[in-house]
Backbone bond lengths (Angstrom), bond angles and torsions (degrees), N, CA, C in turn:
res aa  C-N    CA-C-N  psi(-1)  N-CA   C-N-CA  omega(-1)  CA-C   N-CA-C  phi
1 X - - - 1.451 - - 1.535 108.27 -
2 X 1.380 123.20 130.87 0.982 122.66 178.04 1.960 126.76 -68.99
3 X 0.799 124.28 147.81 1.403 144.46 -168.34 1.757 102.62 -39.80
4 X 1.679 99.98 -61.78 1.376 128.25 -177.27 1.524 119.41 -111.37
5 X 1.252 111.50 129.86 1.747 129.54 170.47 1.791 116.29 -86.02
6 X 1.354 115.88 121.83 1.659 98.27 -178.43 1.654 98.45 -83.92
7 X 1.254 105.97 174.73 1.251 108.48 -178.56 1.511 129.07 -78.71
8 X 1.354 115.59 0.05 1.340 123.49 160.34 1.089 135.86 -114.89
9 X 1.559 99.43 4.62 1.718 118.53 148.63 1.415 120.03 -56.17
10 X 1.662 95.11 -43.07 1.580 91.90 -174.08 1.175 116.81 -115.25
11 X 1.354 129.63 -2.23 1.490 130.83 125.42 1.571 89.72 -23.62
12 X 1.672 124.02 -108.01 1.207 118.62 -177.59 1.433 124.47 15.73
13 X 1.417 109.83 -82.66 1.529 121.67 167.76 1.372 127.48 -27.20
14 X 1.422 91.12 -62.22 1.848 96.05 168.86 1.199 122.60 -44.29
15 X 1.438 106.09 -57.96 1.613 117.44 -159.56 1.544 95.85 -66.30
16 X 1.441 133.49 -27.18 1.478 133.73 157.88 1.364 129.96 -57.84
17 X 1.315 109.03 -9.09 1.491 111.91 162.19 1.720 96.42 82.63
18 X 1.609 124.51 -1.47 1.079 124.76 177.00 1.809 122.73 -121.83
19 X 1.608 78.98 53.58 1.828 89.41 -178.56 1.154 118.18 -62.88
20 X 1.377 125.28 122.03 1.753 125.63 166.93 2.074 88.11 -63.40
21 X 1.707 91.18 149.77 1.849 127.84 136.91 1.426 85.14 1.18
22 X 1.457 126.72 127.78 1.174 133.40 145.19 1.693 103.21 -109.67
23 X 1.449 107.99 122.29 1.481 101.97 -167.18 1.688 112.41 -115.21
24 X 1.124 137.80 49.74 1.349 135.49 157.03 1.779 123.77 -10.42
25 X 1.531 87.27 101.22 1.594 104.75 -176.94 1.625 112.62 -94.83
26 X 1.096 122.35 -1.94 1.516 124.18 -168.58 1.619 117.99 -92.13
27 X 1.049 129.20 154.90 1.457 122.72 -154.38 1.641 109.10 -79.63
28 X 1.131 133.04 160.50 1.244 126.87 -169.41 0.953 106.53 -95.01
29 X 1.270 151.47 27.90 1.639 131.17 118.80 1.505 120.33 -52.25
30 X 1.494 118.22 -29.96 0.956 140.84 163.88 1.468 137.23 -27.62
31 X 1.544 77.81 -74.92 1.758 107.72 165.20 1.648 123.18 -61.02
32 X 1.558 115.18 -41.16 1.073 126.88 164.58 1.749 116.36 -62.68
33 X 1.007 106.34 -14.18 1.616 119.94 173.73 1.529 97.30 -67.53
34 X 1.430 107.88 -83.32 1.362 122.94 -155.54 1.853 96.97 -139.14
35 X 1.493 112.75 155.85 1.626 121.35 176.58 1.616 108.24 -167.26
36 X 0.934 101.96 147.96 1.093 106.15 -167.26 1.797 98.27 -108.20
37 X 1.323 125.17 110.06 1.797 131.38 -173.07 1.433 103.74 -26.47
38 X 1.486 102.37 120.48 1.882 100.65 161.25 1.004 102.32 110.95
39 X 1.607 126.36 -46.80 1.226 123.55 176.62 1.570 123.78 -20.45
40 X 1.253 119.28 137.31 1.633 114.08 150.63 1.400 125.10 -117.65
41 X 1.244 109.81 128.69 1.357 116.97 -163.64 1.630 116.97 -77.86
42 X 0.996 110.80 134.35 1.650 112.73 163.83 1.169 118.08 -164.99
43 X 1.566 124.37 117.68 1.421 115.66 -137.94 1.665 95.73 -98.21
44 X 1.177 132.58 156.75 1.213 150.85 -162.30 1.475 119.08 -36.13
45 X 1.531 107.31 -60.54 1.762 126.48 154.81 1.446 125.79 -24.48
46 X 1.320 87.65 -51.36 1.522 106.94 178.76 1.358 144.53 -81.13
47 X 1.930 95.83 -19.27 1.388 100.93 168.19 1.573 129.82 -82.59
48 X 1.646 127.50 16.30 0.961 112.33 142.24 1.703 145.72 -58.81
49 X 1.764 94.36 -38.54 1.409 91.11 171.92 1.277 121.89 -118.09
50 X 1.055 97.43 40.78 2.003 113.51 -178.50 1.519 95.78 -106.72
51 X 1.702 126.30 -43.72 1.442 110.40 -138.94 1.029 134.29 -86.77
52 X 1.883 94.46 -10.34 1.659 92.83 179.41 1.361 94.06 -86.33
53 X 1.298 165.39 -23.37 1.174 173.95 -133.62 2.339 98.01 -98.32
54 X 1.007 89.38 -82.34 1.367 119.47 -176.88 1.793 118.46 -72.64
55 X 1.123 103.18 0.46 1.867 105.87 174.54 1.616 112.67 -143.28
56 X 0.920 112.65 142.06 1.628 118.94 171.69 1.410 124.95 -109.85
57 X 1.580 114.20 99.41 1.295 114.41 -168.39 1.332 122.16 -63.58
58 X 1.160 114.22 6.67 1.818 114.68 157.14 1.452 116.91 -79.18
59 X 1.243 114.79 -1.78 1.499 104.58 -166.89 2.035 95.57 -118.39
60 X 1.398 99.21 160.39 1.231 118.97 -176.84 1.824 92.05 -90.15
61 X 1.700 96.70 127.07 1.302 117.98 173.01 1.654 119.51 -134.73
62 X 1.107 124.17 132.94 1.155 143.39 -163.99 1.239 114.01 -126.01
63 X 1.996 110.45 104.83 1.131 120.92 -169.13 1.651 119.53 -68.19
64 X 1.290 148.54 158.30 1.253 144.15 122.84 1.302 129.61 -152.03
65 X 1.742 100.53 148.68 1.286 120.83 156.69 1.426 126.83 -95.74
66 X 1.924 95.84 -135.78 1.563 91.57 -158.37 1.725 81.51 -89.63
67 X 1.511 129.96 -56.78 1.323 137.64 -177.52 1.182 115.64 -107.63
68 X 1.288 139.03 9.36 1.435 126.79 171.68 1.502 119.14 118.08
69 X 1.464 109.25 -28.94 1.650 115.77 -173.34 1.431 112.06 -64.48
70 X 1.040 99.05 -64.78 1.843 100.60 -178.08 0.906 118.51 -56.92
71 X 1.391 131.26 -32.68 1.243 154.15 166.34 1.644 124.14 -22.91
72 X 1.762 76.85 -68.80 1.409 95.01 170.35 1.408 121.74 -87.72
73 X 0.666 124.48 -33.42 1.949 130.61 148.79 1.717 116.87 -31.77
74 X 1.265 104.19 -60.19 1.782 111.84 153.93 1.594 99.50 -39.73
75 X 1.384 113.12 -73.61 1.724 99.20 -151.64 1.836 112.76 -87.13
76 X 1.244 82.27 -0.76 1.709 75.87 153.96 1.561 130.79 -77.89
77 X 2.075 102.42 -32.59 1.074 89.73 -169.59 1.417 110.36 -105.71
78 X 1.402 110.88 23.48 1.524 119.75 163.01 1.962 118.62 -93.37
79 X 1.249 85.46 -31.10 1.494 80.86 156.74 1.070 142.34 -82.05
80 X 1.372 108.74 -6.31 1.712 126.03 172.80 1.167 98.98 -84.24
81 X 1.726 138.77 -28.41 1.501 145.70 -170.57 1.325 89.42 -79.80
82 X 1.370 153.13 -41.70 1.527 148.08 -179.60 1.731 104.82 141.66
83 X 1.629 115.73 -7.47 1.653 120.03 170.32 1.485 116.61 -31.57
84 X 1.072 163.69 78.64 1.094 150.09 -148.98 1.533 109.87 -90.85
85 X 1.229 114.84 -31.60 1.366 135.11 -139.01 1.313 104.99 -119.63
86 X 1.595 136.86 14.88 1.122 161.26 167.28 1.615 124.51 -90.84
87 X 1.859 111.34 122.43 0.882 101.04 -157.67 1.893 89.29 -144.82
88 X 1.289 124.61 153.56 1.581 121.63 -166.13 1.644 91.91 -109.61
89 X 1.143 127.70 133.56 1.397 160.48 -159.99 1.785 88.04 -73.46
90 X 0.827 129.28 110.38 1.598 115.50 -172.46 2.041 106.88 -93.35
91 X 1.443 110.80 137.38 1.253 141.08 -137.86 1.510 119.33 23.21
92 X 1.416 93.39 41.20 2.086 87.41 151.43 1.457 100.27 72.58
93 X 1.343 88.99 176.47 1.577 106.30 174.53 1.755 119.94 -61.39
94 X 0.857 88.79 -47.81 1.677 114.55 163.84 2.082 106.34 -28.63
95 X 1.442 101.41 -77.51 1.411 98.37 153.25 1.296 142.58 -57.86
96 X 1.249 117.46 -0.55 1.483 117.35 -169.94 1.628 99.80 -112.66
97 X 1.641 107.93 -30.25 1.342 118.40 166.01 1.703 119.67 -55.93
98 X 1.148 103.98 -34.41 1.240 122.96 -168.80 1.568 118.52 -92.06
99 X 1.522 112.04 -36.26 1.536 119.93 -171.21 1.573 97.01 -109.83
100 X 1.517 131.04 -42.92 1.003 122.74 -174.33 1.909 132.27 -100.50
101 X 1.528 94.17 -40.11 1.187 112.95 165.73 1.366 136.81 -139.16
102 X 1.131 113.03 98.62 1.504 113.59 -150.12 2.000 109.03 -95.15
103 X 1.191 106.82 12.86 1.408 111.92 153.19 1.090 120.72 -97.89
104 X 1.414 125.46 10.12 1.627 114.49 130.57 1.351 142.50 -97.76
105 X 1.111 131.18 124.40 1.584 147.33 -135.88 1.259 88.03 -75.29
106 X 1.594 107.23 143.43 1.428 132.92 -148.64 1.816 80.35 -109.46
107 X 0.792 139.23 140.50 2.009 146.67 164.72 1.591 126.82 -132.40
């Protein structure tokens, strides 16, 4: 599985009714900015001692931020934890605002 998801891959997903974990790593001023529906939030800091608690490494999860960095920083270091199935939303919300849904405010 690749590292990174484009954003109309997983658009894709959705529209299949078989969306992986959408996992929002960005801080909640953030989130209150802009979100993308469904999301669950847990901001970057925090997912060390949130994740085994709050994620199930059988399931396909799909990281994002605002552009992709943290993102992928998250799913690197969940796949080093044994995540297999983790993948970072490639350029963030920012891109998904932009390529997929553009009634969420671009920041």
């Amino acid at each position: 599985m690749d590292y990174e998801i484009q954003p109309g891959e997983y658009q894709a997903l959705r529209e299949q009714g078989g969306a992986p974990v959408l996992l929002d790593v960005r801080e909640f001023w953030e989130v209150q900015t802009a979100r993308i529906e469904g999301s669950m939030h847990m901001p970057m800091a925090e997912v060390p001692a949130r994740f085994h608690n709050e994620l199930d490494p059988e399931k396909h999860i799909v990281v994002v931020c605002h552009h992709g960095v943290r993102s992928l920083n998250v799913t690197h270091w969940l796949r080093q934890q044994g995540y297999e199935k983790v993948q970072s939303l490639s350029g963030g919300i920012d891109r998904w605002s932009r390529s997929v849904d553009p009634k969420i405010p671009v920041y």
